[in-house]
N, C-alpha and C positions, 0 to 999 in steps of 0.2 A: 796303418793310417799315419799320415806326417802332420805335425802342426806346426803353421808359422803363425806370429804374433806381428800384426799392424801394430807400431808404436806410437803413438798420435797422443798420447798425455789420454784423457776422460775419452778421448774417441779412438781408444784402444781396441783392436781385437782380434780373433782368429779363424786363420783360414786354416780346415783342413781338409787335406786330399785323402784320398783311397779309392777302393774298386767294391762295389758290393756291401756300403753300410747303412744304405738309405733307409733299413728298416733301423736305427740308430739313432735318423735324424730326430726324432720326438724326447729321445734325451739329451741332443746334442742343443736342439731350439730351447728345451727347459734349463739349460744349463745357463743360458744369458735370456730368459724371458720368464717371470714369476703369475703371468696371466692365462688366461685359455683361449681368447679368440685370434684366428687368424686370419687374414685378407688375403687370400693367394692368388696371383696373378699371374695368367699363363696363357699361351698363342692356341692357336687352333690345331696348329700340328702336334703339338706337344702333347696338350691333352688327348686328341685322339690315341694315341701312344700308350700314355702311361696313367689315362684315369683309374685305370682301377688298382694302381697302385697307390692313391692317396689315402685310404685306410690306414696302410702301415706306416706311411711317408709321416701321417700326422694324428696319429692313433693317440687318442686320447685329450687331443684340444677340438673346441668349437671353430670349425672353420667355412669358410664360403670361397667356391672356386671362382673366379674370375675369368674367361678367357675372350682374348683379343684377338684379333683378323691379325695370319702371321703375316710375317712380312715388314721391311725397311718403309714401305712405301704407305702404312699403316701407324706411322710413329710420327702423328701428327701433332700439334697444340688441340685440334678439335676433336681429339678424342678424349680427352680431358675431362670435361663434365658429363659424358655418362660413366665414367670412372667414379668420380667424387661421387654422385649420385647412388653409384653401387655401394659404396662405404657407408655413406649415410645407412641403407637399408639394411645392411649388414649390424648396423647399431656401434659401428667401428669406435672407440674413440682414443682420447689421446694417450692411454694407457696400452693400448693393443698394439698387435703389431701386424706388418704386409711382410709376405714373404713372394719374393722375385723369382720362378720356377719357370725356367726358358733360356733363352739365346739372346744377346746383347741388348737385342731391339726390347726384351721382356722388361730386363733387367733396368736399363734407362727409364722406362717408361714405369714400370712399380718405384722402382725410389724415385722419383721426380712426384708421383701420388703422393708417398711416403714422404719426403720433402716438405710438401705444401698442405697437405691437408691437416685441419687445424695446427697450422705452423710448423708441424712437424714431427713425425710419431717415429717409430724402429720398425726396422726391415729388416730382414736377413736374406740375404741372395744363395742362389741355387743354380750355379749356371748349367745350362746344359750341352752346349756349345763350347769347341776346344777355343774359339776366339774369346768366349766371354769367359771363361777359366782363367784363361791366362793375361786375360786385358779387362773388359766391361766390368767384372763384378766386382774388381780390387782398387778403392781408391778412393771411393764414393763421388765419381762425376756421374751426375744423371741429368736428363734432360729429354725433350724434345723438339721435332724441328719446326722449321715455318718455311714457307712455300720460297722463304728470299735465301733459305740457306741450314745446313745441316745443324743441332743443338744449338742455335742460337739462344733458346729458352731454356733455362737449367739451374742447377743448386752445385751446392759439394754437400754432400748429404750421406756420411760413414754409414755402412752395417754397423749390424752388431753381432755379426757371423755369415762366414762364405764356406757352404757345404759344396767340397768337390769330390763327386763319385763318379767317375770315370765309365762306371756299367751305364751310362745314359749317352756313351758314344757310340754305343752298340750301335745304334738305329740311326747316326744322320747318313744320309746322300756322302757318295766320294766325296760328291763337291763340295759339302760343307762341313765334312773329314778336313780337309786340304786348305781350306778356306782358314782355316786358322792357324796355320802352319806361316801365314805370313808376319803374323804379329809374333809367334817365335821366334824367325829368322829376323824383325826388325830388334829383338830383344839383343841378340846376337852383335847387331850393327852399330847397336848406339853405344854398348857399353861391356861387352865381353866378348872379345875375340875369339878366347878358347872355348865357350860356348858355341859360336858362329860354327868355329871346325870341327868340335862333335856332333854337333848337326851333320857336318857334311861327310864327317866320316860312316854315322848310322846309317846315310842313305847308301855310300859308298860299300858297307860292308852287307846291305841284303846282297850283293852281289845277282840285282834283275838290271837289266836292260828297257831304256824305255820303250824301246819298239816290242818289249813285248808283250803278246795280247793278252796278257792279265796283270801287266805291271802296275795299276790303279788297288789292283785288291791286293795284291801282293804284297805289296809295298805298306800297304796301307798294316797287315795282319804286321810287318817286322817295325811299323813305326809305334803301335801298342803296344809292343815288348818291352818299349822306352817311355811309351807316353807318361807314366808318375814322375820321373826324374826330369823332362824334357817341362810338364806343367811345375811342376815344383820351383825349377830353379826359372821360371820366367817369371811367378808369381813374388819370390825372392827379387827379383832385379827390381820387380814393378813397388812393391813393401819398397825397400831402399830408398827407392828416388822419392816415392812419395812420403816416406816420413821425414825427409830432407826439406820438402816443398811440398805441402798439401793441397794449397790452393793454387796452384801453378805459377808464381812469379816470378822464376829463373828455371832452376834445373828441370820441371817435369812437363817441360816443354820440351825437353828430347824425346820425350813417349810418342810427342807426333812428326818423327820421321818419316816421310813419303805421306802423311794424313792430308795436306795441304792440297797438292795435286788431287792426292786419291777420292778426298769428299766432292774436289768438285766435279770430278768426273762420274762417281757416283749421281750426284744434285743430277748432270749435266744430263744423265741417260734416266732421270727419273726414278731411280733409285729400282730399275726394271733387269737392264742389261748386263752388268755385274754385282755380284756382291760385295759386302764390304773389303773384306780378303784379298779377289778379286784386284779391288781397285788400289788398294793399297800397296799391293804386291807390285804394278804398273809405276804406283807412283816412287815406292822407295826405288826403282831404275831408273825412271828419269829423273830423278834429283841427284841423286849418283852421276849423270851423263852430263845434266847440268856444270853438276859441282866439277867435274875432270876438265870440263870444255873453259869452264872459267879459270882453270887454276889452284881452285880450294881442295878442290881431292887427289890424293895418290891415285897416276894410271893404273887401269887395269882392276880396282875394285867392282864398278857397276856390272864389269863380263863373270866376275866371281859370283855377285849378286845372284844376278840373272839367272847363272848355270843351275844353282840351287834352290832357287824358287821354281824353274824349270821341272826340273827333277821330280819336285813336290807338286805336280800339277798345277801349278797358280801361273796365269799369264802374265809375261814380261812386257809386252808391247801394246796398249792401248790408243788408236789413233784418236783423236781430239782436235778442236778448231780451237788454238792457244788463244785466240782472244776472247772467244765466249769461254773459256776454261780462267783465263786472266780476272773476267767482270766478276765469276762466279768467287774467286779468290777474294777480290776487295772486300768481300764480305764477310769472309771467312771471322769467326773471334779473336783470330792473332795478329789482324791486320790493323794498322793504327796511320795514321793519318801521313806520316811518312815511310810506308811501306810495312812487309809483312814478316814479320817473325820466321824463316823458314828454317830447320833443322835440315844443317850441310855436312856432311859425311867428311871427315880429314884423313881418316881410313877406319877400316873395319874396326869396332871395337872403339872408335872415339868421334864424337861430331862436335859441334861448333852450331848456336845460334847465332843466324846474321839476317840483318833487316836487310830487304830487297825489296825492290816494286815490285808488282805483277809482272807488267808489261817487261820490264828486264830481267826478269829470272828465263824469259825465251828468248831473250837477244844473243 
């Protein structure tokens, strides 16, 4: 097991990674929580999966499972108050804690509970998900969305511990194996070069081909060889920037490299036709295309991009109607009154925030 330490001053704490210690976790939560009830909040697929591992997961505290309809499309504002309402009966109060046990969408939506309910109690996240590992659970942005646009409604709201065990990737779909592999490779782009290339060297040295018929599991079996070192040092980039800028007001606005495109085309397809992964993996190429066509980026990165989100299953090409993609933008969080905040790639391994319109970031 590795431990990193979030620096944040009182909103200090530790992420650790491993494979196989979740029967641990109940010393690992008593280690930052001196109480015994827990709020546990988790999807539908999750629990079917691993209920009958909560015994051990949380052996020896009083706890209530919670579980929500999985899905993006399920992480609404109104599902809010049968949450709170679950807490109340749970006898929750401001001493206790919710523990986030699921994939990004779990995890936003339990600390944003956690967040607001009597003003704000401790969580401890549990991703289950290689995206929410490496992105959702470290930073403490939670939220969820409104029908006019993705987290619009939110907090900054820290853990006070991120359990990462890796044996809970046993069980996702390729797809959303791969699906997290984009927020990797965005880790790669905004701020470590040599990162970006051992990426592309581990996919380069299974030495499969992608036409071949089992290159999805194949690939997938030599990228678990790597995955502790591959989460660790994204979870490190992500620690970094955020204890630089915790509330986002300069630097950790580069974490939303291609997010900008990618939520609204997400928004755009109803949160149905891609996943987050998915859309994001689309959006950091076309901002790369963007950025070449205008000038701001070294040619020839968005094809580097591309090759390698390729490789890792994630699609590079999403078609979209730029002006409904444009309205959905104005609304985006980073958008202000003379244009939107966009994360522009200068090359690999280094971006630049620059304000652009909607409408001319496609011209």
């Amino acid at each position: 097991m590795e431990i990193l330490n979030v620096g944040l001053g009182k909103n200090s704490y530790d992420i650790l990674i491993g494979e196989n210690f979740f029967e641990k976790f109940p010393e690992c939560i008593g280690n930052v929580y001196d109480g015994k009830k827990l709020f546990v909040i988790t999807d539908s697929n999750v629990d079917k999966i691993y209920k009958n591992e909560y015994g051990k997961m949380f052996k020896g505290f009083d706890y209530t499972i919670y579980v929500l309809e999985a899905g993006e499309k399920h992480k609404h504002i109104g599902i809010m108050p049968a949450i709170y309402s679950g807490m109340v009966k749970a006898g929750l109060t401001r001493k206790d804690m919710v523990v986030a046990f699921g994939g990004g969408v779990v995890g936003d939506i339990a600390g944003f509970a956690a967040a607001s309910y009597m003003r704000g109690i401790d969580f401890v996240q549990i991703p289950t998900t290689i995206i929410s590992q490496v992105d959702s659970s470290v930073g403490g942005k939670v939220g969820v969305d409104l029908p006019e646009g993705k987290n619009l409604v939110g907090a900054f709201h820290q853990p006070k511990l991120v359990l990462i065990d890796n044996y809970f990737l046993n069980t996702l779909t390729n797809r959303y194996f791969y699906d997290g592999f984009a927020e990797i490779v965005k880790y790669g782009c905004i701020y470590d070069k040599n990162f970006f290339e051992k990426l592309e060297n581990i996919v380069k040295l299974s030495g499969l081909s992608e036409t071949d018929k089992n290159y999805k599991e194949n690939l997938r079996k030599h990228l678990m060889e790597h995955i502790n070192g591959l989460v660790y040092r994204s979870c490190e980039i992500k620690k970094e920037v955020v204890e630089k800028d915790e509330k986002e007001s300069n630097l950790r606005m580069i974490l939303n490299f291609g997010h900008t495109i990618g939520h609204a085309i997400e928004q755009f397809t109803n949160y149905e036709k891609y996943s987050h992964g998915e859309a994001i993996s689309a959006g950091m190429v076309d901002i790369t295309k963007i950025g070449e066509k205008k000038g701001f980026t070294k040619e020839g990165e968005a094809v580097k991009i591309a090759k390698l989100l390729k490789a890792l299953n994630l699609p590079t090409e999403i078609e979209y109607p730029k002006d409904e993609i444009a309205k959905i933008m104005k609304r985006d969080k980073k958008s202000t009154s003379d244009g939107i905040n966009f994360v522009i790639l200068k090359e690999i391994g280094e971006v630049e925030i620059m304000k652009i319109g909607a409408e001319e970031i496609f011209e």
